[in-house]
C-alpha positions in Angstrom: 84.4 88.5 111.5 87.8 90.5 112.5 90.8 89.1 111.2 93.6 88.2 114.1 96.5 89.9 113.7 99.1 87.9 112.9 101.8 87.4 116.0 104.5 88.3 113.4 103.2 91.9 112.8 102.7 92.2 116.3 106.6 91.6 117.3 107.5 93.7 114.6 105.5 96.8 115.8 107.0 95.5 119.3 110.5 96.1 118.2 110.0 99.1 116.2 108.5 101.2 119.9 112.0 99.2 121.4 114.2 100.4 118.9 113.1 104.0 118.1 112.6 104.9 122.2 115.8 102.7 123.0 118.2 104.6 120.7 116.5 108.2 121.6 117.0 107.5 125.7 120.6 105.8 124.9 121.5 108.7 123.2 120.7 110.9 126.1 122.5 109.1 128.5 125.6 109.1 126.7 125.4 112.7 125.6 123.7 114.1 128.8 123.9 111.6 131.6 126.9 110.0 131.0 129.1 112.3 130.2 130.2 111.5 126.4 130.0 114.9 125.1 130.5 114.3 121.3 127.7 114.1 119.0 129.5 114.1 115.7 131.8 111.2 116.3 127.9 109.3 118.1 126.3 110.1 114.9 129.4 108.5 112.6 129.1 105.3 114.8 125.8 105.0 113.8 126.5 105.5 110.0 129.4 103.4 110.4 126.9 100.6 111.8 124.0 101.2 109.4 126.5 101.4 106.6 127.5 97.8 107.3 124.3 96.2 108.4 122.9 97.5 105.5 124.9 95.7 103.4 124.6 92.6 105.1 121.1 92.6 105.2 120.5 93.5 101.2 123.6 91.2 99.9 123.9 88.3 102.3 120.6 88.3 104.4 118.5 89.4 101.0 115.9 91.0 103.1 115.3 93.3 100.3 116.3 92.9 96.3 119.7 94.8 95.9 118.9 98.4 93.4 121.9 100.0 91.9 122.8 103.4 91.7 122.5 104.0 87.8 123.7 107.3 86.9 126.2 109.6 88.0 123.6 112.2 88.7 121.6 109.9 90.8 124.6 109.8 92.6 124.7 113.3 93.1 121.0 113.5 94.5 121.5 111.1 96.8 124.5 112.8 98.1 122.9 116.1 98.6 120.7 113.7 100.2 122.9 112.0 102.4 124.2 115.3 103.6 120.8 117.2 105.2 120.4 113.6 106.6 124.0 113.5 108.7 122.8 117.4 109.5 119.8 116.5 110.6 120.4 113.7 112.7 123.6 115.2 114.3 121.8 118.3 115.5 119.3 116.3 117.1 121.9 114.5 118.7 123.6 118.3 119.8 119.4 119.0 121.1 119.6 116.1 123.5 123.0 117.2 125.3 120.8 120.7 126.5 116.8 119.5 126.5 114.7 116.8 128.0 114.0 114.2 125.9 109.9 115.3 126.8 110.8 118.5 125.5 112.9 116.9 122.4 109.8 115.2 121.6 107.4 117.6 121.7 109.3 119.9 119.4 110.3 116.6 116.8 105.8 116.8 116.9 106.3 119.5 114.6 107.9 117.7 111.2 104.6 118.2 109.5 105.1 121.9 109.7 107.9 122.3 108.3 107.0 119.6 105.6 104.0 121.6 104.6 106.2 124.7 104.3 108.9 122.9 102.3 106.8 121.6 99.8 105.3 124.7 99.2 107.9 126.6 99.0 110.0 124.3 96.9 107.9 122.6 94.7 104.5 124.7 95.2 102.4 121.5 96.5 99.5 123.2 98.6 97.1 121.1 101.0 93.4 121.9 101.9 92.8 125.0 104.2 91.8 121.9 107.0 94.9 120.5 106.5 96.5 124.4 107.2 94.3 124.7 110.7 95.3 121.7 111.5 98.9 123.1 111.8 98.0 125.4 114.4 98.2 123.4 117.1 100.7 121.4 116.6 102.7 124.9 116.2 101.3 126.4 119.5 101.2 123.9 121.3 105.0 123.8 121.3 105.1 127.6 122.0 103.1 126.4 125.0 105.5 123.7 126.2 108.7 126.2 125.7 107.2 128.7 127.9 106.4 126.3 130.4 109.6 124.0 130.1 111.6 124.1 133.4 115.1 123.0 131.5 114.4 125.5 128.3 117.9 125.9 126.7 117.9 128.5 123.6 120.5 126.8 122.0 119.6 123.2 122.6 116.2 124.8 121.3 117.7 126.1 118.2 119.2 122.8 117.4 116.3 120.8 117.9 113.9 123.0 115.9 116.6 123.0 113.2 116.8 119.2 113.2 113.1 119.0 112.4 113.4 121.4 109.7 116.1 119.3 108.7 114.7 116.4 108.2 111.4 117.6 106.9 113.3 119.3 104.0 115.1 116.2 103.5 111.8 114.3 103.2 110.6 116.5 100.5 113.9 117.6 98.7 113.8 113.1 98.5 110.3 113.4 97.0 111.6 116.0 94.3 114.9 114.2 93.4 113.9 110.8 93.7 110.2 111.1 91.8 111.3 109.1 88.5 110.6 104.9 88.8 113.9 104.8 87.0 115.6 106.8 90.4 113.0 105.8 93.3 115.2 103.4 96.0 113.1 101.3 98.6 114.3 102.8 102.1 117.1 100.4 103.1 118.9 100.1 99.8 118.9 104.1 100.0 120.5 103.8 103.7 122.6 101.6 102.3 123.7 104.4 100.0 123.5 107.1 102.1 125.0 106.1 105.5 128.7 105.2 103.9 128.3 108.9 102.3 127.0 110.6 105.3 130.4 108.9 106.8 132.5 110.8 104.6 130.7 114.2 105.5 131.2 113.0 109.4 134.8 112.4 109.3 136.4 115.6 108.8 133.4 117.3 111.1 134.4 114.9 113.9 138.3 116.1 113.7 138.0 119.5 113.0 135.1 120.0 116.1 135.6 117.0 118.6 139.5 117.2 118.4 141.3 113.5 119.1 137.9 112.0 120.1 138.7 108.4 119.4 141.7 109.1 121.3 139.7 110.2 124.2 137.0 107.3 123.7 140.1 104.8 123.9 141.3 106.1 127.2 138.0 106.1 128.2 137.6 102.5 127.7 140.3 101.5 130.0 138.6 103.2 132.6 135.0 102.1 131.9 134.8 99.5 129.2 131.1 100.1 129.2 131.5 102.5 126.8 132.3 100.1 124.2 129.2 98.5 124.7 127.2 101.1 124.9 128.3 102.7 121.3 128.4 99.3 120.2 124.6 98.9 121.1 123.4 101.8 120.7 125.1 102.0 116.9 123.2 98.9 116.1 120.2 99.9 117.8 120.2 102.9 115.1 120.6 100.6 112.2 117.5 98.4 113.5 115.3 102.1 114.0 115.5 101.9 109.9 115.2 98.2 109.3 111.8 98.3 111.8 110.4 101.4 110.3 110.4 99.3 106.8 109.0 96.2 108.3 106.2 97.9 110.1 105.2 99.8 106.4 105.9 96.1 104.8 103.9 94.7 107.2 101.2 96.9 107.8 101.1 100.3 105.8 102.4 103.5 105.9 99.0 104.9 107.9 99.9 102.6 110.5 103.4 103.4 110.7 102.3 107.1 111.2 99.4 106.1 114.4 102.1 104.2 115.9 104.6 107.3 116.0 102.1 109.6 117.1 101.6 107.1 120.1 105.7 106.4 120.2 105.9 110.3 120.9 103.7 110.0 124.2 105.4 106.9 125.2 109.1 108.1 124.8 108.2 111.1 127.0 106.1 108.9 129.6 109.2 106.6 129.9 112.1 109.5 129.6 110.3 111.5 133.1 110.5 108.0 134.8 114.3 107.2 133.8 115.5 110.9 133.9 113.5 112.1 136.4 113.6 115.6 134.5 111.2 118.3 135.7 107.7 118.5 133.7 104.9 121.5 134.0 101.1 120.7 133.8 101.3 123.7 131.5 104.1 122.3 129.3 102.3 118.5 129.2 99.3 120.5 127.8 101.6 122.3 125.5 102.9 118.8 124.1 99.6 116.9 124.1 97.8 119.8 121.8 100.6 119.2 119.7 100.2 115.7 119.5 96.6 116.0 118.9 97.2 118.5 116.0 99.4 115.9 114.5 96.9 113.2 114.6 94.6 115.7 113.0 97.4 116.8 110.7 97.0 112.9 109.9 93.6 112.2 109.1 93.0 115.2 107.3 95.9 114.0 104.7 94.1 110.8 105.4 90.8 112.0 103.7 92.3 114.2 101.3 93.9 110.9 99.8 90.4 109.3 100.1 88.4 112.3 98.4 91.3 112.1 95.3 90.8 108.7 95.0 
């Protein structure tokens, strides 16, 4: 007899599709659409905002126990942390000013790449030669999609290709500093930690590169006082990507969590061509669904590597 699925899991999983394709098309209305040309200062709004909610949700809201930092050189690695974290997500925020979020999307596919390369070359972990094949097409089929893509930018390329590398190497550099019980932070409490830092990093990037941009955002908003709400919303909406990506592994598991983003991918592009009405090739949808499928294959083969070891 199958066991119902409770109603709760179901809204969370709900909100956790809402959340991660409403903050990726907000962001490329504002940066693209819109006309708010300044990714930096985007991406401190939404440190700012998980920065706070953070802390309301651990210390007031208790939706996870409070973990302290315990040494000064914990500290430090989650610093270094925080930093490839800022870098990643403002690059991907610079990607969405020049590309399609299809295209965005398609490329982003290719995080277990660069994860499998980063954790060879940094801490020598190898995987099974099906694992490796498996890589292949998640690789070509995004040389695919950028040969077919009608609104190809090389530089919005470049900066959503580093983006993923970006946060694949923060994924595994994570894994190497934070591999001690004593050091090992549950995801929210290490947001908590890390937003107010990447702040700090943000700060002086946003001056020295988007001049007097709060000045600008100010005058803005006694033109169109939209944009208050937008950066308002969208700010939060970035905070709640993290608290759902927890609630879904809480609630379900980590495998599930990883099913449901392969299928996010397809339904963020799906949903981006009807909003933005951006150009798409046959030969560039092929491109993106080969990677897709190598990334659900990339997935089970883990999957059964984990089962075999077991």
């Amino acid at each position: 007899m199958k066991t119902a699925i409770p109603w709760t899991t179901i809204w969370i999983v709900i909100s956790w599709y809402s959340s991660n394709i409403g903050v990726l098309l907000l962001n490329k209305y504002l940066l693209s659409n819109y006309g708010f040309k300044y990714p930096i200062f985007l991406t401190m709004c939404h440190m700012i905002a998980c920065s706070l909610l953070s802390y309301i949700a651990i210390t007031w809201l208790k939706v996870v126990p409070m973990q302290s930092i315990g040494s000064r050189k914990q500290f430090l690695k989650i610093t270094a942390l925080s930093l490839f974290f800022c870098f990643s997500v403002v690059l991907g925020n610079v990607s969405l000013r020049y590309l399609p979020v299809s295209f965005n999307q398609a490329i982003g596919a290719t995080t277990p790449f660069f994860t499998a390369v980063f954790a060879y070359v940094m801490s020598k972990k190898t995987e099974s030669w099906v694992t490796y094949v498996t890589l292949i097409p998640v690789v070509g089929g995004v040389i695919i999609a950028s040969g077919a893509e009608p609104s190809f930018n090389l530089f919005g390329f470049l900066m959503c290709v580093s983006a993923t590398a970006s946060r694949a190497f923060k994924s595994v550099l994570q894994a190497i500093l934070l591999s001690s019980d004593e050091e090992k932070l549950n995801s929210m409490n290490l947001l908590m930690y890390m937003a107010p830092i990447a702040v700090a990093f943000l700060l002086p990037a946003t001056w020295l590169m988007e001049g007097n941009v709060v000045a600008i955002t100010l005058a803005l908003a006694r033109k169109d006082i939209k944009i208050v709400y937008y950066l308002l919303f969208n700010s939060s909406l970035a905070y709640f990507v993290n608290l759902a990506n927890f609630l879904v592994t809480k609630h379900t598991s980590a495998l599930t969590l990883q099913v449901v983003g392969n299928a996010k991918g397809a339904v963020a592009v799906v949903v981006s061509i009807l909003i933005f009405r951006n150009p798409v090739s046959f030969i560039g949808m092929m491109g993106y669904s080969l990677t897709v499928l190598g990334v659900v294959l990339y997935g089970e083969s883990k999957k059964g590597k984990k089962m075999t070891s077991c």
